[in-house]
C-alpha positions, -999 to 999 in steps of 0.1 A, spaced: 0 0 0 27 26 9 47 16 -20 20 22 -46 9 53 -30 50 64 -33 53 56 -66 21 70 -76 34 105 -60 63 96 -76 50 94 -113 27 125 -108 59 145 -98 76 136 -129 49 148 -149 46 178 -132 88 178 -133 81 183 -168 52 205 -171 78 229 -150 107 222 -181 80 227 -211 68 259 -185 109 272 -185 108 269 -222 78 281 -232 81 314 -208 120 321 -221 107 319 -254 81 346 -247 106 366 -227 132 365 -256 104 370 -277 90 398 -259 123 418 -250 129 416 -292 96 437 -291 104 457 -263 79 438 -239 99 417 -221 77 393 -195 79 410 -163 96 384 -132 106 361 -159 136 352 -143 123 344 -111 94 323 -124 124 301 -144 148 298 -112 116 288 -92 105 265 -123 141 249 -122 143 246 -87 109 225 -90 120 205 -119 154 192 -100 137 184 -68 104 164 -87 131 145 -110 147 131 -79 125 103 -66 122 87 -105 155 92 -117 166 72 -79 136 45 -89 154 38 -123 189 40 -115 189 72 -142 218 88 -119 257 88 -120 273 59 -105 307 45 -108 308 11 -110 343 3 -122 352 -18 -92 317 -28 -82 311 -48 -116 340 -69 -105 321 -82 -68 298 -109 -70 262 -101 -71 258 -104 -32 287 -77 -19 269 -52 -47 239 -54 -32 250 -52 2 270 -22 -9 235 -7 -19 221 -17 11 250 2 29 245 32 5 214 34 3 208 36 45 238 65 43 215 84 16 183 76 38 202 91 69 216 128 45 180 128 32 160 121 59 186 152 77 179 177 44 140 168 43 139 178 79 163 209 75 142 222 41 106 218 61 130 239 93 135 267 66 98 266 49 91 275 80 111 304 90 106 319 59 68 316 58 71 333 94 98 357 80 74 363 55 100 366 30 87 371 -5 105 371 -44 121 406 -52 102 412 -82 67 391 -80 68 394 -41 57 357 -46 60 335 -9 95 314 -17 83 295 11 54 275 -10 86 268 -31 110 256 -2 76 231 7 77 216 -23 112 209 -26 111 195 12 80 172 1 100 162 -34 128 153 -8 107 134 11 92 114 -13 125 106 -28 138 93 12 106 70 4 118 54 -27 152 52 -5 139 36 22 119 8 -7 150 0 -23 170 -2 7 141 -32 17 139 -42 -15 179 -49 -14 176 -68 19 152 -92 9 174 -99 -20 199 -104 3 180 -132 25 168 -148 -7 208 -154 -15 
């Protein structure tokens, strides 16, 4: 139940992972556009930054799911197929623990902005909604952490 319900968050942030790429696009385009014409889209850069920021943090619990990241596996290809996957298991707990730490720390500094009341220079948007959504991406991505590291244990007992 959990797992479908994280993976189900998990493909609706990728979608909306892209909507914010086709969204940076579409409104640089405009802006380029616009500033050609001498109407350039006003808070355009902040709505792309926030649109970025957005797009990294949704991205991260799918691109963990499929293995999409960086790894270097040089040495690790060499090991027999039960030290990788208690290397994962060993990884993966140490990227549980950082995340679990940043999740915590990002929701910290939602919060002391949205009391700050701390707002974008030029849209005097709330950067806090922002700093939420990047600490609820983070958690979601400890979740799909947390799977695989129980997924790679019960490998483990089945070798």
């Amino acid at each position: 139940m959990v797992s479908r319900t994280l993976e189900g968050i998990m493909k609706a942030l990728k979608v909306l992972g892209a909507v914010c790429l086709v969204g940076m696009t579409l409104l640089t385009f405009i802006d380029v556009v616009g500033r050609y014409f001498g109407h350039p889209v006003f808070g355009s850069v902040e709505m792309v930054g926030f649109m970025a920021t957005l797009a990294v943090a949704m991205a991260l619990p799918y691109t963990h799911h499929v293995q999409g990241h960086i790894g270097v596996e040089i040495l690790v290809r060499l090991l027999p197929e039960r030290a990788r996957v208690l290397i994962d298991v060993v990884t993966g707990l140490l990227g549980l623990m950082l995340f679990a730490i940043v999740t915590w720390q990002m929701t910290l500094y939602a919060s002391d902005m949205r009391a700050s009341g701390e707002v974008s220079i030029s849209l005097e948007l709330p950067e806090y909604v922002v700093i939420y959504a990047v600490a609820f991406c983070l958690l979601i991505f400890t979740g799909i952490i947390a799977k695989n590291i129980v997924n790679n244990i019960k490998r483990l007992r089945a070798k």
